[in-house]
N, C-alpha and C positions, 0 to 999 in steps of 0.2 A: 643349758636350761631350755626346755621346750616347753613355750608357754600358749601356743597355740596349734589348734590343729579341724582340718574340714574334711569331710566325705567326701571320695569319688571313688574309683575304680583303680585308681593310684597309690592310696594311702592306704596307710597299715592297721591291723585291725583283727580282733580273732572272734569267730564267728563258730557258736554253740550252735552248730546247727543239725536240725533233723533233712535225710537226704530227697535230694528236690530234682524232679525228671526235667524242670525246664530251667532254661538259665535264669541269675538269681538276679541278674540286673536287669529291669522290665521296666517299657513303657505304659502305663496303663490309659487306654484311650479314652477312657470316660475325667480326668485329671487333664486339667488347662499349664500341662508343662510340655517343656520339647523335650526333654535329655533324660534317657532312662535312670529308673533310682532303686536302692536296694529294694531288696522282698525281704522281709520277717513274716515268719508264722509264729501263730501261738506254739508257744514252746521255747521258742529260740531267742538267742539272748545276743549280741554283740558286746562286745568289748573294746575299748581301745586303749592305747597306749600312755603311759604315764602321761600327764600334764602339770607342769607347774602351778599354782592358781596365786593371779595377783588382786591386791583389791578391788580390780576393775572389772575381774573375767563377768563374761557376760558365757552362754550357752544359749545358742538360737537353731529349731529346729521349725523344719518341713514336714507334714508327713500327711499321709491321707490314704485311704483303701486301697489296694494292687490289683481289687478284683470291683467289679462293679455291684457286684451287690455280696455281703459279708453274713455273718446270722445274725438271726434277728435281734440277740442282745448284744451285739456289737461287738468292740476289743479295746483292750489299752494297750499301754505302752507305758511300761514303770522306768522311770532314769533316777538312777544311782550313783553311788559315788565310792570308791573302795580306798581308803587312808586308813595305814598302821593298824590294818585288823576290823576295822570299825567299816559297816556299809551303813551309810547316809544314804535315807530314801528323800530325793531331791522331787519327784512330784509323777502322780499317777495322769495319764491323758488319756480319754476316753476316746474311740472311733466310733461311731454307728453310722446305718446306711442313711439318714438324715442328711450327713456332712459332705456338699453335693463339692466338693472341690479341697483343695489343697490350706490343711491346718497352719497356723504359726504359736509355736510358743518362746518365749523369752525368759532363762532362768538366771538370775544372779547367784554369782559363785562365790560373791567377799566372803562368805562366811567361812570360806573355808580356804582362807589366802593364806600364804607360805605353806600351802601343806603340796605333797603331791600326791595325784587321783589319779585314779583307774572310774575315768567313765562306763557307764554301763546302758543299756537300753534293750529291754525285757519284751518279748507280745507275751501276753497273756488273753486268757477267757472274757468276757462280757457278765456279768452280773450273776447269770442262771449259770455260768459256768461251759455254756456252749462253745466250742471252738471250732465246728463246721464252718469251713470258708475264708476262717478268720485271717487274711493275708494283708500285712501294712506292708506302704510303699514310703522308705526313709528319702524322700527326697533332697533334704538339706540338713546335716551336723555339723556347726561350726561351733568352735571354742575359742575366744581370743580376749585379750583385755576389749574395753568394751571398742576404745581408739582405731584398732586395729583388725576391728570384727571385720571389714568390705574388706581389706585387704587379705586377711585369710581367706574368705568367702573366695576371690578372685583366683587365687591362686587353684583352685580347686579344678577339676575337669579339663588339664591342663592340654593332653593329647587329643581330648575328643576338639576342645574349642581350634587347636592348634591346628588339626585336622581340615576343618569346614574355614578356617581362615588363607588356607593356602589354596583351598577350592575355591573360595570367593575372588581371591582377588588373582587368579591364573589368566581369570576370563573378562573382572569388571573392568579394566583400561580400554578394551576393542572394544566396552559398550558408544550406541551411535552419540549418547549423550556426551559423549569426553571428547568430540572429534573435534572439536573447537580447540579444546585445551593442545590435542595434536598439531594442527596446524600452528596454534602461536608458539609452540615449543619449537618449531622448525623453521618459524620466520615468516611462514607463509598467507600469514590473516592480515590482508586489502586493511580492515577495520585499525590494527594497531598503530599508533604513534612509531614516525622513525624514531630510532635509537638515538641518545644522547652520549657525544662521545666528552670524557672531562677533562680538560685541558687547566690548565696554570689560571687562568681568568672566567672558568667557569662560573656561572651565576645559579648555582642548585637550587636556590629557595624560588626561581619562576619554573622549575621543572616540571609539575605537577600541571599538568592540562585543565583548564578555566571548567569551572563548572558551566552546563549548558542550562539554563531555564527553560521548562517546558510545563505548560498545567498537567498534573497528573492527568485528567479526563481526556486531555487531548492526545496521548501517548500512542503511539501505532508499533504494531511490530521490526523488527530489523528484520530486512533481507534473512531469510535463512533463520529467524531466529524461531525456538521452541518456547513451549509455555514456563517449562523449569525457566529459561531464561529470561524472557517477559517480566514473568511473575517477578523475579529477582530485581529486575533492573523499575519495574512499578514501587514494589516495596522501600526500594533505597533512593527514589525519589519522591516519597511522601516521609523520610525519617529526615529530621530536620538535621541530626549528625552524620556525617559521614564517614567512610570507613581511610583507615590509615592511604596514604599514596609510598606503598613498600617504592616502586620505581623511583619518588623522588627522596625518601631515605636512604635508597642504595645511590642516588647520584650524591646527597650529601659525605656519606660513608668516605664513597671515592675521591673528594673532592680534599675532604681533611686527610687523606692517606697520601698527598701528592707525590702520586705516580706511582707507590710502593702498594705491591699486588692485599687485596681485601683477603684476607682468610674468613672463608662459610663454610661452615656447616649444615646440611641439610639432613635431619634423622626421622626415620619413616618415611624413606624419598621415596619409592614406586620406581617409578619408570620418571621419573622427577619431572614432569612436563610445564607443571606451575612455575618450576625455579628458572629453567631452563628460559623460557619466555620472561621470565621478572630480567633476568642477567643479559637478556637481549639489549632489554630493553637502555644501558648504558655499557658503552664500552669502556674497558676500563678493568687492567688485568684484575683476574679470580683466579685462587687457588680454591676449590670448592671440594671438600668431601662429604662424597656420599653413605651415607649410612641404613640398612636396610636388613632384612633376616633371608630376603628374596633375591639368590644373586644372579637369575634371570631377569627380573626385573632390572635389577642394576646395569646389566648389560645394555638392556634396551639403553637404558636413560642416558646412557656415553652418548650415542647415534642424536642426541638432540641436542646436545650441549657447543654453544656457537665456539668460532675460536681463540676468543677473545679469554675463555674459560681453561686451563687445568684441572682436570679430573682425579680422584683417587676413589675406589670403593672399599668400603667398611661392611663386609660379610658380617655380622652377629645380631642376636638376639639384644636388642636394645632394653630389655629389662634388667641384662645386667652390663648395662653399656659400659664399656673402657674406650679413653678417649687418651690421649698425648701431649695434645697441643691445645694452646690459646684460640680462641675466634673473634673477631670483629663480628661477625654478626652467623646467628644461629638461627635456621628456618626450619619451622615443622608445616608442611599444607595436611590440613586435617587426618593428624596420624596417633597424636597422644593417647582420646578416647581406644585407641587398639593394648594401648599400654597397661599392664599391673602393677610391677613398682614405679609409682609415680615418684616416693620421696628421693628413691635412689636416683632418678633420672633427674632431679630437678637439682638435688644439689651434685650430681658433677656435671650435669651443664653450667652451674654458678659457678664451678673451682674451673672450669675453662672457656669460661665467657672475660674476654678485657673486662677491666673493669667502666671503660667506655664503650663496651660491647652492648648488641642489643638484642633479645630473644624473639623474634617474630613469629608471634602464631596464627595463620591464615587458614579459614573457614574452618577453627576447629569446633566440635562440638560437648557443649558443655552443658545440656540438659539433663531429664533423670537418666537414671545406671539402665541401659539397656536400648537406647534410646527409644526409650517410653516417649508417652505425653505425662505430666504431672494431671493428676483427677482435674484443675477447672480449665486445663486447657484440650484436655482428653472430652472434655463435657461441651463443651463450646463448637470443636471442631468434628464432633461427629454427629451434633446438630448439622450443622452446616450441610457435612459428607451425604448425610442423609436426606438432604431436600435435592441435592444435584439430580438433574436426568440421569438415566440410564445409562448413557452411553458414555458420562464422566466417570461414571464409577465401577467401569469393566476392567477388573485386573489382569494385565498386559502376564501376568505367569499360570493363572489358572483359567483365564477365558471367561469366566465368569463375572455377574454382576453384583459387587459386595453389598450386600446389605448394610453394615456399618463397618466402620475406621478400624481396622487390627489395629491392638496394640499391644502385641508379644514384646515381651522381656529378651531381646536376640541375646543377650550376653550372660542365655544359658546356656546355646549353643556354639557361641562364636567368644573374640573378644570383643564384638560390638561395642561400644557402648558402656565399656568395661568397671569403668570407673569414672565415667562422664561426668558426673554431679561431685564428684571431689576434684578437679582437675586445679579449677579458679585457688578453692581454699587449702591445696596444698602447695600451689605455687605461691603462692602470695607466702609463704616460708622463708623464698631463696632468689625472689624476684620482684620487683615493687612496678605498677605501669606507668606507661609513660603517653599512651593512646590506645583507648578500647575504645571498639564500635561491636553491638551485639544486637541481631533480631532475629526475625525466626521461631514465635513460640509454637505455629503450625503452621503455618502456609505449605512447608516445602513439603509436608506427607500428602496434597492435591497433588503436587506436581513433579513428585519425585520417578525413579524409575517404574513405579507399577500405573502409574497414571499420567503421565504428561503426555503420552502421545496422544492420548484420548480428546485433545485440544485441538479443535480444528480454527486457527488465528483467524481465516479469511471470515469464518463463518462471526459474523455478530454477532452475536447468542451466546458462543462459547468464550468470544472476549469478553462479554459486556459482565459475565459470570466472574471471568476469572478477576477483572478488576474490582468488582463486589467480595472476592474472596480475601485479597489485597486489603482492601478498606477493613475487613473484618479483624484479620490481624493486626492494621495497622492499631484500630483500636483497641484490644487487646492488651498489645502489647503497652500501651503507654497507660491503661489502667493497671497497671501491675503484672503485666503476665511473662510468664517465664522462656526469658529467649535462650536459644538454644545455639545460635551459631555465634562463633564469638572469631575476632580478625583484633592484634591486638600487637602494641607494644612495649616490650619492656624491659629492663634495666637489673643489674644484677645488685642484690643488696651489699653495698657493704661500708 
């Protein structure tokens, strides 16, 4: 039974068409998307493939002009429905050159549940019948119970995203931003706590390093430190909760395991640098596997692993993860939002998580699908963006000085961001917590890769801003505003 299905370049689909001199997948420059989308001409019709329909199906489309300017009575697009002989005209959508951007419509389909359809989508003429010019650009067809509509959607443009995600991250670990994370993965950061080794009379619960009091106003930078960092370490000393101590959970872990080796998991490792540094930090055997789609990266990530640790790497596509073994504790550092099926991954991490096992997830993000801004935090922070001088708001990849805050949807290109905004409430399914700490509803788009160099700490002016930025979110965020980094623990239901 196929009861759902989305447009891309991958999927099946039979296409009435009159012959076309240019390719039929187009970006059209004048449309605020990144990922090219079908061409229809008046004339031409699409077709797709039988679909189940349940009483929930929903049909949601994209679509908008291919061409910047259309005739002047416009065009539609009739969508149909082909059951047992019978075409059901499910709704006429008009184009004209007025519609300066990219259309949405939403159609319910209960009316016509247990039947199966041959969807349809028609261009046709504008009113006077003109069909000069008249070219629509299908940028989104998804069909799905209504439940299951992002997760169709996600699945779509699987190779292009697939593509620009093995480009992204070939290169982002050698970013200068992560050189921190290098050195604590190899032992070699002055700053870190010596290691805690656990012996028979260990006392885990003082493991956790004393909070230091400092007035937020009075705060200076660390040797060496950036504004991403700053900023970070300002933010998390003005929230009055503080984030989980993973080092003194794994010295607990170790301590109840007396002497017999921790089984972790770490999926969506990278070049695993976070984990590597977390497992420095107590000695105390680890059988640790790695799991990853990148098995260059994996390689790396052995080279950091102390020796206190046992290695294995897990080559696969973790959307259809297969796993073997039980785990004491399962670490993800900010890898989920890459992920599509999320139901599937959460519950066989629950069928191999101990059931005193515990799932840690470290600096993942869980904001809107793409990582957007939601509209009052998208509204708030590009206020802001846009009082900064100049010279904070020179973007580090085009040179230039942004006039306002992007806020592109990456997870039309990538899987950015993929499913960010479902992450919390599909885990909350197969996993109950047990310690969440979450902020971040914008700060970190000042000070993330396109802008934090722009931060000169020595300079007054550019601190005395950044810590103003600081305050900004902090209040924000505790009037209601949507955080987006989430550090978190949790317990497997059962």
């Amino acid at each position: 039974m196929v009861t759902s299905f989305a447009l891309s370049p991958e999927s099946e689909f039979v296409l009435r068409e009159i012959p076309l001199a240019v390719h039929r997948w187009l970006l059209p420059d004048h449309l605020t998307i990144m990922r090219p989308a079908l061409t229809l001409r008046t004339g031409e019709r699409i077709e797709f493939l039988p679909i189940d329909i349940q009483p929930t199906t929903v049909l949601e489309l994209r679509f908008g002009r291919a061409l910047s300017k259309i005739s002047n009575d416009g065009m539609t697009l009739s969508v149909t429905a082909l059951t047992a002989g019978t075409e059901h005209h499910l709704a006429v959508l008009p184009l004209t050159n007025d519609d300066d951007d990219v259309r949405f419509a939403r159609l319910g389909l209960g009316h016509l549940s247990g039947r199966s359809i041959h969807l349809a989508i028609t261009a046709g003429p504008g009113f006077s019948g003109d069909p000069e010019s008249d070219w629509a650009s299908l940028v989104d067809v998804t069909v799905a119970p209504a439940a299951e509509l992002s997760l169709a959607a996600a699945r779509a443009y699987a190779d292009l995203r697939r593509a620009n995600e093995i480009a992204h991250f070939s290169t982002s670990y050698d970013h200068t931003l992560y050189k921190e994370r290098d050195r604590r993965a190899k032992g070699q950061d002055h700053l870190s706590p010596p290691a805690t080794t656990i012996g028979p009379h260990a006392d885990a619960t003082s493991l956790a390093p004393a909070p230091v009091q400092v007035s937020f106003l009075d705060m200076e930078p660390l040797p060496n430190e950036d504004a991403f960092k700053f900023g970070s370490r300002l933010l998390q000393e003005m929230l009055a909760v503080k984030p989980p101590s993973f080092e003194a959970r794994l010295a607990q872990k170790a301590q109840a395991a007396h002497g017999q080796p921790l089984r972790v998991l770490s999926i969506c490792s990278g070049t695993a640098q976070v984990e590597a540094a977390l497992l420095r930090s107590v000695i105390t055997p680890v059988h640790l596997t790695l799991a990853d789609i990148n098995a260059d990266l994996l390689a790396r990530a052995l080279s950091y692993m102390p020796a206190h640790v046992s290695t294995m790497s897990l080559v696969q596509d973790l959307n259809g993860m297969k796993l073997s073994q039980p785990y004491d504790i399962v670490i993800c550092v900010s890898g989920i939002h890459h992920l599509v099926e999320l139901e599937h991954i959460w519950r066989t991490l629950h069928d191999h998580t101990k059931r005193d096992g515990e799932l840690w997830l470290i600096g993942e993000q869980v904001g809107p699908k793409g990582n957007c801004l939601a509209e009052p935090e998208y509204r708030v922070a590009n206020e802001l963006f846009c009082a900064l001088p100049d010279h904070l708001r020179r973007n580090s990849v085009t040179g230039e000085v942004d006039q306002s805050l992007s806020n592109k949807d990456l997870s039309e290109t990538t899987f950015e961001g993929i499913r960010s905004d479902e992450i919390e409430t599909s885990l909350s399914r197969f996993f109950l917590p047990i310690e969440v700490y979450k902020r971040n509803c914008f700060l970190w788009r000042f000070i993330d890769l396109i802008y934090y160099q722009n931060y000169n700490l020595s300079d007054p002016d550019d601190k005395q801003l950044l810590k103003l930025l600081v305050q900004a979110e902090y209040a924000h965020h505790i009037s209601g505003g949507w955080a987006t980094e989430l550090h978190g623990v949790y317990r497997p239901i059962y």
